[in-house]
PDB file of N, H, CA, C and O in Angstrom:
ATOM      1  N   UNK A   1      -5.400  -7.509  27.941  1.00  0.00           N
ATOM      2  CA  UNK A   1      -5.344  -6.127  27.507  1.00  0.00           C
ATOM      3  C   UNK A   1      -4.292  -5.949  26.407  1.00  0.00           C
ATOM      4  O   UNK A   1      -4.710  -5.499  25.340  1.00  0.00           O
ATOM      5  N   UNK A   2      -2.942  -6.247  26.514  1.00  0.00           N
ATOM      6  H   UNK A   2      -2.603  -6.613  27.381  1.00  0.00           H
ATOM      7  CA  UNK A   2      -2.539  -6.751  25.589  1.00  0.00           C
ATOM      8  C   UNK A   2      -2.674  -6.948  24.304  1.00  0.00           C
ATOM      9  O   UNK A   2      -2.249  -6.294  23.352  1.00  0.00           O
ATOM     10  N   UNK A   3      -3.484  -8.185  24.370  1.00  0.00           N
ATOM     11  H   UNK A   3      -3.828  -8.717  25.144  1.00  0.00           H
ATOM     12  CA  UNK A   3      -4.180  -8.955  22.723  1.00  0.00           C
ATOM     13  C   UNK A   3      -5.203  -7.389  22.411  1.00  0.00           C
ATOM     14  O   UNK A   3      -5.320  -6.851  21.310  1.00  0.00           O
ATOM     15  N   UNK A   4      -5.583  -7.109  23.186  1.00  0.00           N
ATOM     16  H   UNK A   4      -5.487  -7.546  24.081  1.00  0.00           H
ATOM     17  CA  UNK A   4      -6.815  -6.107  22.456  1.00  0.00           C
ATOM     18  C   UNK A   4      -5.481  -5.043  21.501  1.00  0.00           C
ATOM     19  O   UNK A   4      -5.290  -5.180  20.292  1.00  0.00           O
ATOM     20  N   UNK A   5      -4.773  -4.122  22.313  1.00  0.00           N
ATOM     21  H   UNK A   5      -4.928  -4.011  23.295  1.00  0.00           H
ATOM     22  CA  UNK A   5      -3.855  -3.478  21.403  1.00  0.00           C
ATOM     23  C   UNK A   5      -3.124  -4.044  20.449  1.00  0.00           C
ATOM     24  O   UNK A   5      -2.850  -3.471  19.394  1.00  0.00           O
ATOM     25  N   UNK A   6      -2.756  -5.206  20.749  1.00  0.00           N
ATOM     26  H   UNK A   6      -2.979  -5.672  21.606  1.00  0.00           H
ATOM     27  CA  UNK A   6      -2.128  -5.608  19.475  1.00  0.00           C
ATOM     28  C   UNK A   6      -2.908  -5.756  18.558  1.00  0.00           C
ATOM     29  O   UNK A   6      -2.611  -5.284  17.461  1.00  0.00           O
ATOM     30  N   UNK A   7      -4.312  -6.559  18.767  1.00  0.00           N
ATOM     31  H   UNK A   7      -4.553  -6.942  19.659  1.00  0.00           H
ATOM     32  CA  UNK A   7      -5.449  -6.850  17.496  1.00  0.00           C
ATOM     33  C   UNK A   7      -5.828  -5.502  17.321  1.00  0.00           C
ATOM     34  O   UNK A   7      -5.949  -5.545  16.096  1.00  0.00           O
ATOM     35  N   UNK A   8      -6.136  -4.210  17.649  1.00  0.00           N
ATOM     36  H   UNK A   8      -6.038  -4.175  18.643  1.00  0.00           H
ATOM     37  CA  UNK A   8      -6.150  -2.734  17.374  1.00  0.00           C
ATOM     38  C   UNK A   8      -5.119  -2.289  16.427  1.00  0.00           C
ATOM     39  O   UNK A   8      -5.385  -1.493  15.527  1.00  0.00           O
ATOM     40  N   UNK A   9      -4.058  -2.737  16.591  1.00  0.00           N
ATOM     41  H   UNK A   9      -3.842  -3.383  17.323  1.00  0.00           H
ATOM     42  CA  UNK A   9      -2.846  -2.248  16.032  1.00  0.00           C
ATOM     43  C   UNK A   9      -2.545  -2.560  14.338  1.00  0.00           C
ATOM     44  O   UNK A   9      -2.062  -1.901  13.418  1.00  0.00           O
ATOM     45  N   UNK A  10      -3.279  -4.342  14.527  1.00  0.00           N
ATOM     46  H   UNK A  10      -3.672  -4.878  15.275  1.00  0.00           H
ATOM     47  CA  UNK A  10      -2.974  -5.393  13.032  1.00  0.00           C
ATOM     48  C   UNK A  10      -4.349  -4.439  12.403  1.00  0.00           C
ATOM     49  O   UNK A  10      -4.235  -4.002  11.258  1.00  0.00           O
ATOM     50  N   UNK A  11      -5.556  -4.162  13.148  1.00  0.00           N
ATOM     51  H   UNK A  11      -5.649  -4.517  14.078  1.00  0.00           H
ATOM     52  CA  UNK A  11      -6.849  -4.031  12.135  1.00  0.00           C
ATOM     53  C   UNK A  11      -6.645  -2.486  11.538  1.00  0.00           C
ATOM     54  O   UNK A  11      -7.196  -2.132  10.495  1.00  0.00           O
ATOM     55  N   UNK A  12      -5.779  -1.603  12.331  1.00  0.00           N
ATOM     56  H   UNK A  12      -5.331  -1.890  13.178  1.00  0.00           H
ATOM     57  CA  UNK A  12      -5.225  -0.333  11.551  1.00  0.00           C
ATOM     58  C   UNK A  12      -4.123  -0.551  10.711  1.00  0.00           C
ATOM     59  O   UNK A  12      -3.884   0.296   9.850  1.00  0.00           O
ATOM     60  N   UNK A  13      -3.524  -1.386  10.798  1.00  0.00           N
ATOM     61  H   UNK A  13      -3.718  -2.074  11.497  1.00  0.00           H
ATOM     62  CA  UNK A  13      -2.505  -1.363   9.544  1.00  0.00           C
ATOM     63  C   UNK A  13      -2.957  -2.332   8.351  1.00  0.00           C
ATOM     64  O   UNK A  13      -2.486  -2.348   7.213  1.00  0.00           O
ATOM     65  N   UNK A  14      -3.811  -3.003   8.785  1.00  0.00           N
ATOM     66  H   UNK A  14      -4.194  -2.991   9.708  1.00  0.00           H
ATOM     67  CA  UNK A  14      -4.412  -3.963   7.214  1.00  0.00           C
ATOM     68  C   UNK A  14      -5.378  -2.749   6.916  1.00  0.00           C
ATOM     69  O   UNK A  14      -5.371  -2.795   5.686  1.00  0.00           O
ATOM     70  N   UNK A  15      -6.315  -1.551   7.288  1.00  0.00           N
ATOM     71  H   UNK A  15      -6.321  -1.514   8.287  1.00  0.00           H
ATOM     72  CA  UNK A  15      -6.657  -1.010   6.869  1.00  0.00           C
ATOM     73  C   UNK A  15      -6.130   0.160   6.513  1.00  0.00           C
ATOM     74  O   UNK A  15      -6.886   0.819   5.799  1.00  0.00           O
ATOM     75  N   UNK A  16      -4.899   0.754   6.804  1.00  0.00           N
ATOM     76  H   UNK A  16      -4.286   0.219   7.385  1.00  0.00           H
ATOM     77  CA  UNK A  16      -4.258   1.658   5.941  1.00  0.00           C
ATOM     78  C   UNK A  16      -3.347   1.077   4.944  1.00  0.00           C
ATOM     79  O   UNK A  16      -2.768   1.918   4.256  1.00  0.00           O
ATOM     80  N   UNK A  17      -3.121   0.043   4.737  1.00  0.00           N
ATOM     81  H   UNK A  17      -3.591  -0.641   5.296  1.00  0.00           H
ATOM     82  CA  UNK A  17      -2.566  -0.747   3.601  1.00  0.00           C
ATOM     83  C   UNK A  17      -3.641  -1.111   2.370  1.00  0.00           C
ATOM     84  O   UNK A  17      -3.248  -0.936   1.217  1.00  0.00           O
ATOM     85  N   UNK A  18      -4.665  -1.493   2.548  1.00  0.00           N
ATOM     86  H   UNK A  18      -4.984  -1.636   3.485  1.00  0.00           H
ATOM     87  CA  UNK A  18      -5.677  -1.817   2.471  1.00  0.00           C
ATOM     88  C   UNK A  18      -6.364  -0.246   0.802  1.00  0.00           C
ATOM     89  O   UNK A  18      -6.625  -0.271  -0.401  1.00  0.00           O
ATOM     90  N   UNK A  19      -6.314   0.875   2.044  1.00  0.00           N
ATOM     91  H   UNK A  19      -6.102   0.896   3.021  1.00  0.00           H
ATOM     92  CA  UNK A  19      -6.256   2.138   1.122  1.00  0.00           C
ATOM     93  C   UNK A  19      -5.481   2.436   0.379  1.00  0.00           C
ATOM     94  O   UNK A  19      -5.848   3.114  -0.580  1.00  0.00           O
ATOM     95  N   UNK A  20      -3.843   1.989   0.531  1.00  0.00           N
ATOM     96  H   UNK A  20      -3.545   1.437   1.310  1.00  0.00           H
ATOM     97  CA  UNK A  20      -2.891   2.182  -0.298  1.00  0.00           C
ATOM     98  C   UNK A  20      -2.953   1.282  -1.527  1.00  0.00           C
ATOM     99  O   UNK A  20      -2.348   1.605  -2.550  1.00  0.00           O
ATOM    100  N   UNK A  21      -3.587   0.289  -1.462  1.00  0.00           N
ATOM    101  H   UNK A  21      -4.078   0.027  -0.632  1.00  0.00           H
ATOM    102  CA  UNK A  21      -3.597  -1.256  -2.593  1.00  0.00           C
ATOM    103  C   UNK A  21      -4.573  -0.058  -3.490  1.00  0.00           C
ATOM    104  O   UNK A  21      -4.257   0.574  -4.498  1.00  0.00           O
ATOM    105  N   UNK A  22      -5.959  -0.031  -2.635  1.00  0.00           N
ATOM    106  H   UNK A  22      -6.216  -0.545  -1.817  1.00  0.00           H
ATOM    107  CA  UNK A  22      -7.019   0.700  -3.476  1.00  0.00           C
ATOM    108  C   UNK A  22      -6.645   1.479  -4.030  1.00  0.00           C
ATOM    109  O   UNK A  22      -7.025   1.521  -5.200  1.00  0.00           O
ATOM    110  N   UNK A  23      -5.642   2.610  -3.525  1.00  0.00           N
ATOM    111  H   UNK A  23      -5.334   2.575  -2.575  1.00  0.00           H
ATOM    112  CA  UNK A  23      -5.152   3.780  -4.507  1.00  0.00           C
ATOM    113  C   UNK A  23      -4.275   3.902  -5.943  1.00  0.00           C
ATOM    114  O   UNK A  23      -4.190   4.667  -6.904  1.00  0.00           O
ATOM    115  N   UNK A  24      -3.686   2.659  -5.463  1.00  0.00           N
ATOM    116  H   UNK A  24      -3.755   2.038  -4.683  1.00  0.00           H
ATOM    117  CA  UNK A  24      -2.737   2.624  -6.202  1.00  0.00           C
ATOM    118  C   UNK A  24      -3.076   1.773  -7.322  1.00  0.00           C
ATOM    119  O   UNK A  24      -2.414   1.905  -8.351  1.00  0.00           O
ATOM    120  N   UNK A  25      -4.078   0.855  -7.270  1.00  0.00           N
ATOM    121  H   UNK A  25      -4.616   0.748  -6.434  1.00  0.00           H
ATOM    122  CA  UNK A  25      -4.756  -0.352  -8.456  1.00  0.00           C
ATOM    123  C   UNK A  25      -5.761   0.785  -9.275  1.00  0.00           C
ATOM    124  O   UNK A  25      -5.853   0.825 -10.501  1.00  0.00           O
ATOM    125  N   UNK A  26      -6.504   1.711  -8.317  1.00  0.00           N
ATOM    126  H   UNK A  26      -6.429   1.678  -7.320  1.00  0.00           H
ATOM    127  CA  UNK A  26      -7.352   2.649  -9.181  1.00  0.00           C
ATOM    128  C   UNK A  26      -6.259   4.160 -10.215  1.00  0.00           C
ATOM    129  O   UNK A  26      -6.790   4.878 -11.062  1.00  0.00           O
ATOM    130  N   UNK A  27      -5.165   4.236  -9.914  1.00  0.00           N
ATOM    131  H   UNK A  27      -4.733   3.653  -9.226  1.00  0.00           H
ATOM    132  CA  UNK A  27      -3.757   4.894 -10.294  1.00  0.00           C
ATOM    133  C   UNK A  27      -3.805   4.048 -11.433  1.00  0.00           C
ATOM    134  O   UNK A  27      -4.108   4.608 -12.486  1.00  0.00           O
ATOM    135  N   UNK A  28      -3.577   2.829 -11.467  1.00  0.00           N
ATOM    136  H   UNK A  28      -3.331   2.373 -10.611  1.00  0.00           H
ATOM    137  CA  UNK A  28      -2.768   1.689 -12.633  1.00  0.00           C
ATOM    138  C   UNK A  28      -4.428   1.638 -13.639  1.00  0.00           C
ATOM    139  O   UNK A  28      -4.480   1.722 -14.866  1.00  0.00           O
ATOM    140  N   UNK A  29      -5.696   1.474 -12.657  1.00  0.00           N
ATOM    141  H   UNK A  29      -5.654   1.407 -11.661  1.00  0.00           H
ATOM    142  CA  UNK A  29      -6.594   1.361 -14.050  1.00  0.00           C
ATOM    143  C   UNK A  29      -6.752   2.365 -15.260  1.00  0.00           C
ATOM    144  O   UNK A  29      -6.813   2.358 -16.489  1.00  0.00           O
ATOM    145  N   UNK A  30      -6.790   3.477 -13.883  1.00  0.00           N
ATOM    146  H   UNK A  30      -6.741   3.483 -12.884  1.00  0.00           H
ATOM    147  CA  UNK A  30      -6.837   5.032 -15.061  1.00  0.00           C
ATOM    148  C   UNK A  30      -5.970   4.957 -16.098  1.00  0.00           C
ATOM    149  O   UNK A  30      -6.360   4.941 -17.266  1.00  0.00           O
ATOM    150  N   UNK A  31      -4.335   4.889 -15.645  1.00  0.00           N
ATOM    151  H   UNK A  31      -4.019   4.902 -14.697  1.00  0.00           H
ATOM    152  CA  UNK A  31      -3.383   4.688 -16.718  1.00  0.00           C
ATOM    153  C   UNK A  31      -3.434   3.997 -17.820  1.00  0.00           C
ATOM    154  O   UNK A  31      -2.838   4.417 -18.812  1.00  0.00           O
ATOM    155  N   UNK A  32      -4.232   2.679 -17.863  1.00  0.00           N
ATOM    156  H   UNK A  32      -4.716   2.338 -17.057  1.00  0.00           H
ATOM    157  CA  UNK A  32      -4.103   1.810 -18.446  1.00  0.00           C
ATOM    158  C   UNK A  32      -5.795   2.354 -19.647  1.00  0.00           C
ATOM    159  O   UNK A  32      -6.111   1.966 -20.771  1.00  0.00           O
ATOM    160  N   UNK A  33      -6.166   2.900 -19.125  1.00  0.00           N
ATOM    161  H   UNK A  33      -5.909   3.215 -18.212  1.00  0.00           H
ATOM    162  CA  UNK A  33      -7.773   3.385 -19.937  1.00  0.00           C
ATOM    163  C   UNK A  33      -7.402   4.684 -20.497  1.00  0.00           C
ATOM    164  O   UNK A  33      -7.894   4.984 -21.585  1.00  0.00           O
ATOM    165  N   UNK A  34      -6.471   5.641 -19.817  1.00  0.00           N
ATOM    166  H   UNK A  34      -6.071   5.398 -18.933  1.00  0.00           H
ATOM    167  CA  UNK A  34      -5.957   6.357 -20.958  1.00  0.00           C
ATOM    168  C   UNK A  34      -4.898   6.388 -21.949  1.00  0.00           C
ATOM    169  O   UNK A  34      -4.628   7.224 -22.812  1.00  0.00           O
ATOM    170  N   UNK A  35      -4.323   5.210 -21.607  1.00  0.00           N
ATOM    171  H   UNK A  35      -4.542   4.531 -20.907  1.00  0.00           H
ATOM    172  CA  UNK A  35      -3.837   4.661 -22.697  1.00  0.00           C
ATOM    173  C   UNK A  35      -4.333   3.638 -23.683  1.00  0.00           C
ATOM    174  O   UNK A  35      -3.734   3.339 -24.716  1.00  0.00           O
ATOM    175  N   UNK A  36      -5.332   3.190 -23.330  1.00  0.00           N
ATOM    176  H   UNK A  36      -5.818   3.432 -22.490  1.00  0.00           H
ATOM    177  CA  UNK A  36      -6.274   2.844 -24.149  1.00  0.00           C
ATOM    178  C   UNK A  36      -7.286   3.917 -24.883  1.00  0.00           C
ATOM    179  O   UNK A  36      -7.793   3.452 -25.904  1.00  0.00           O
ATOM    180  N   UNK A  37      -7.550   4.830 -24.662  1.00  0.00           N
ATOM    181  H   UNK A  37      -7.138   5.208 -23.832  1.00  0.00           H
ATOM    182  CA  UNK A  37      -8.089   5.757 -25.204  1.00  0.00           C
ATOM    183  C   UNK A  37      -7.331   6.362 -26.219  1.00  0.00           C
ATOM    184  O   UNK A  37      -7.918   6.688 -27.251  1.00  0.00           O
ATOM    185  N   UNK A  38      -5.815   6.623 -26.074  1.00  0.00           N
ATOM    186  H   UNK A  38      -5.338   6.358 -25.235  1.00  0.00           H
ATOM    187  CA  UNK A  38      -4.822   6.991 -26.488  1.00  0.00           C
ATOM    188  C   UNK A  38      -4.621   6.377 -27.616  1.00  0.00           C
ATOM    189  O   UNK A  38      -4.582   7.087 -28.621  1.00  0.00           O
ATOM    190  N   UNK A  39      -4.489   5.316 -27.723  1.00  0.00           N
ATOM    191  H   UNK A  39      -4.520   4.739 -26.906  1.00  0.00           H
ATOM    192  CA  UNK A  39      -4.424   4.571 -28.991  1.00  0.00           C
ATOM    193  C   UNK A  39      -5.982   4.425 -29.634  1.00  0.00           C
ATOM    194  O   UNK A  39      -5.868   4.584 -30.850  1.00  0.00           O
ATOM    195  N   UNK A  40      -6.661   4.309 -29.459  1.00  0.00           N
ATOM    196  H   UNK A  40      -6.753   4.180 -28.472  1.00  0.00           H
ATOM    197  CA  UNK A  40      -7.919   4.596 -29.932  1.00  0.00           C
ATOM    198  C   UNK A  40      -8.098   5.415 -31.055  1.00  0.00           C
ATOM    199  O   UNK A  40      -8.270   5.144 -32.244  1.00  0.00           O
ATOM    200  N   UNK A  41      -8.008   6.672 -30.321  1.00  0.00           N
ATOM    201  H   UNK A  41      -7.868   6.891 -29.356  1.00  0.00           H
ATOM    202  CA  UNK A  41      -8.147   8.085 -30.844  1.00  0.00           C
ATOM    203  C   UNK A  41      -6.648   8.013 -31.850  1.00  0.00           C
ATOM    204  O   UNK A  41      -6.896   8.860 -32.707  1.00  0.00           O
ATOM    205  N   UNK A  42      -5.857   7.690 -32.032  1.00  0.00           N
ATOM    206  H   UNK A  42      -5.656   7.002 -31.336  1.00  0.00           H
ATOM    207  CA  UNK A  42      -4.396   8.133 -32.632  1.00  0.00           C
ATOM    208  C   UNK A  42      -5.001   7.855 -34.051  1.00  0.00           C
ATOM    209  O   UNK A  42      -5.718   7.040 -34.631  1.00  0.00           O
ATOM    210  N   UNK A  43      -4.459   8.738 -34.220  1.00  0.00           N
ATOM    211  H   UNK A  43      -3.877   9.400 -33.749  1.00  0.00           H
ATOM    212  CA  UNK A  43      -4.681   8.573 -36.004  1.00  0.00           C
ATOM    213  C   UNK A  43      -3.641   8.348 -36.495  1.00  0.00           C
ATOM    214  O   UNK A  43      -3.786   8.621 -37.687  1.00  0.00           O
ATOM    215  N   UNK A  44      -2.442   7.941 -36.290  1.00  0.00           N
ATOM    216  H   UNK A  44      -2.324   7.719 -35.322  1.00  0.00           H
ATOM    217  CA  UNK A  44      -1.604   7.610 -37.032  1.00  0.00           C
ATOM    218  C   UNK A  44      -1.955   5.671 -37.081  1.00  0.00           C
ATOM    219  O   UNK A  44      -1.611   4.850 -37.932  1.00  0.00           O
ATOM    220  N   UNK A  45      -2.550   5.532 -36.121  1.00  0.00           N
ATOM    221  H   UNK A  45      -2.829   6.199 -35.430  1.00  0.00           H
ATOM    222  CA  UNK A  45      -2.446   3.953 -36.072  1.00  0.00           C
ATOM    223  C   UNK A  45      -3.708   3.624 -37.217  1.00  0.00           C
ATOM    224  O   UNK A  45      -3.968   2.507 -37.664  1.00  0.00           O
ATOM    225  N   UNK A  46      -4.221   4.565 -37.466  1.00  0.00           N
ATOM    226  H   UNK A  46      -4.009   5.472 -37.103  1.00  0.00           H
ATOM    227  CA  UNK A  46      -5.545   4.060 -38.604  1.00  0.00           C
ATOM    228  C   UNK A  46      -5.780   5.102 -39.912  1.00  0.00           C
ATOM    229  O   UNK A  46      -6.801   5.591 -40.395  1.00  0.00           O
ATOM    230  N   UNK A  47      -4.765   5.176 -40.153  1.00  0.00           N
ATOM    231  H   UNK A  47      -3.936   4.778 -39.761  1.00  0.00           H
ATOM    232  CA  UNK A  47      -4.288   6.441 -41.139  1.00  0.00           C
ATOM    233  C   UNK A  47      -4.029   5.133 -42.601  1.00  0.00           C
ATOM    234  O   UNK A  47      -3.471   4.102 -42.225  1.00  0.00           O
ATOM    235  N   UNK A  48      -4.271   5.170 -43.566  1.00  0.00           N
ATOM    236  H   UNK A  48      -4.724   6.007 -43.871  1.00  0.00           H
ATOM    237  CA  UNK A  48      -4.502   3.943 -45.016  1.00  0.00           C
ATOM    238  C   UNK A  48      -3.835   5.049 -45.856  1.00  0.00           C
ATOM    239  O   UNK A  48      -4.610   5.904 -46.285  1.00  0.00           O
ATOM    240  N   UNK A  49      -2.522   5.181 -46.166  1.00  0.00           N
ATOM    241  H   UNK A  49      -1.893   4.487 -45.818  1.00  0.00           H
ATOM    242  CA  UNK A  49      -1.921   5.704 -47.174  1.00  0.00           C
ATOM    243  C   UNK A  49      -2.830   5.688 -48.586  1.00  0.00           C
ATOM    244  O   UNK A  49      -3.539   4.748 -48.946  1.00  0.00           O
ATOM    245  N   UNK A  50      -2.628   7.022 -49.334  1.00  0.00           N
ATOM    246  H   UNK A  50      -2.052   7.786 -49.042  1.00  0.00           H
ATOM    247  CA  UNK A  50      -3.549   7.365 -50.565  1.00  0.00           C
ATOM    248  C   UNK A  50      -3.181   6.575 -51.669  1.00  0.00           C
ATOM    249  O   UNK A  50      -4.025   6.321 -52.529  1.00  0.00           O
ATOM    250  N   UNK A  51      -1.692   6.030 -51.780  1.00  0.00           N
ATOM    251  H   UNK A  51      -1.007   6.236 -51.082  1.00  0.00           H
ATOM    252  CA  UNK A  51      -1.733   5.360 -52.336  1.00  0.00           C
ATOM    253  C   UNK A  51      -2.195   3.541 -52.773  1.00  0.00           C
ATOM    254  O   UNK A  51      -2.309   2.895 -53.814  1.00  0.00           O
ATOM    255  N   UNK A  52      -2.322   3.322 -51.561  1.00  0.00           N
ATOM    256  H   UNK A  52      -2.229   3.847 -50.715  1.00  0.00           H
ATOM    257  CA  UNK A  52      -3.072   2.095 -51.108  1.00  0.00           C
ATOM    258  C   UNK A  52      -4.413   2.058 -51.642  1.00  0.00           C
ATOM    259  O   UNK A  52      -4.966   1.083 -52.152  1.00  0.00           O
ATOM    260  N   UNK A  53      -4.922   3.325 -51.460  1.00  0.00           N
ATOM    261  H   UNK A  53      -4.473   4.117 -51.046  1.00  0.00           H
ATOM    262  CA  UNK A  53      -6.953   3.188 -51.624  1.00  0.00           C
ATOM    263  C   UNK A  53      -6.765   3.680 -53.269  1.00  0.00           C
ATOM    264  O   UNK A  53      -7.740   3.553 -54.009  1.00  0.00           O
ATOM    265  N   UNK A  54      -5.608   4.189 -53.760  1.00  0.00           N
ATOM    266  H   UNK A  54      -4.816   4.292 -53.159  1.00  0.00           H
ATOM    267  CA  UNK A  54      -5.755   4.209 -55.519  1.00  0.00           C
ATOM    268  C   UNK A  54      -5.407   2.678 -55.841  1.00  0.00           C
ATOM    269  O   UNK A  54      -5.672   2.200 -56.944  1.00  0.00           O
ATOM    270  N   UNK A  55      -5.006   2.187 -55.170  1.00  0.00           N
ATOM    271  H   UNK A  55      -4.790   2.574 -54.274  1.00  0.00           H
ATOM    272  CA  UNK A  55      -4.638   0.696 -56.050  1.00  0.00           C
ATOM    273  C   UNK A  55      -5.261  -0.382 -55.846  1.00  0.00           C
ATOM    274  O   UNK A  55      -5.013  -1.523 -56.235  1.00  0.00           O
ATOM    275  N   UNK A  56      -6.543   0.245 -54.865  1.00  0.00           N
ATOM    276  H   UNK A  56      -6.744   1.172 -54.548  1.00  0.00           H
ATOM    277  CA  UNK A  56      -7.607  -0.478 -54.523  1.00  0.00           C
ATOM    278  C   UNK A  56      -8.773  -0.008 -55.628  1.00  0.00           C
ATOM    279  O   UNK A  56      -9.543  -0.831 -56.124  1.00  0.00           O
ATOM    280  N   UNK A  57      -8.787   0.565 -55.757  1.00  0.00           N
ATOM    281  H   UNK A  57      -8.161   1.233 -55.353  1.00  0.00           H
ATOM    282  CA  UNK A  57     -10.034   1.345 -56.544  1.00  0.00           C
ATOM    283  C   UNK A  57      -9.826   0.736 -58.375  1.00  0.00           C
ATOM    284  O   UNK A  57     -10.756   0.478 -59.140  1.00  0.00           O
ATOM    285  N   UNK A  58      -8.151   0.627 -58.719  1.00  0.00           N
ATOM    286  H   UNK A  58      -7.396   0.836 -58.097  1.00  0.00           H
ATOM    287  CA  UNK A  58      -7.962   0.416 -59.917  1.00  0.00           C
ATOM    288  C   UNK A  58      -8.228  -1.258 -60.067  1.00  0.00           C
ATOM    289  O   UNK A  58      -8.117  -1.805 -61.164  1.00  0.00           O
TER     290      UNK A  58
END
């Protein structure tokens, strides 16, 4: 009787740990995709100074 509560005890805590890994890895993907989006979209990172595309053209 024993072994049963204790093996009750390990299969609830690997499964509320279990939810915490999941929460927290799906936390870190989002972050990481809106910061990828973030730079994406930035226009300063793909912005070609005017003077550059005149001294291309000449």
């Amino acid at each position: 009787m024993d072994t049963e509560k204790m093996q009750e005890h390990i299969d609830r805590t690997f499964h509320n740990h279990g939810d915490i890994l999941i929460k927290v890895f799906s936390i870190l993907v989002a972050l990481l995709l809106l910061g990828l989006w973030f730079l994406a979209t930035s226009q300063s990172a793909f912005q070609i100074p005017s003077s550059d595309i005149q001294q291309n053209i000449q």
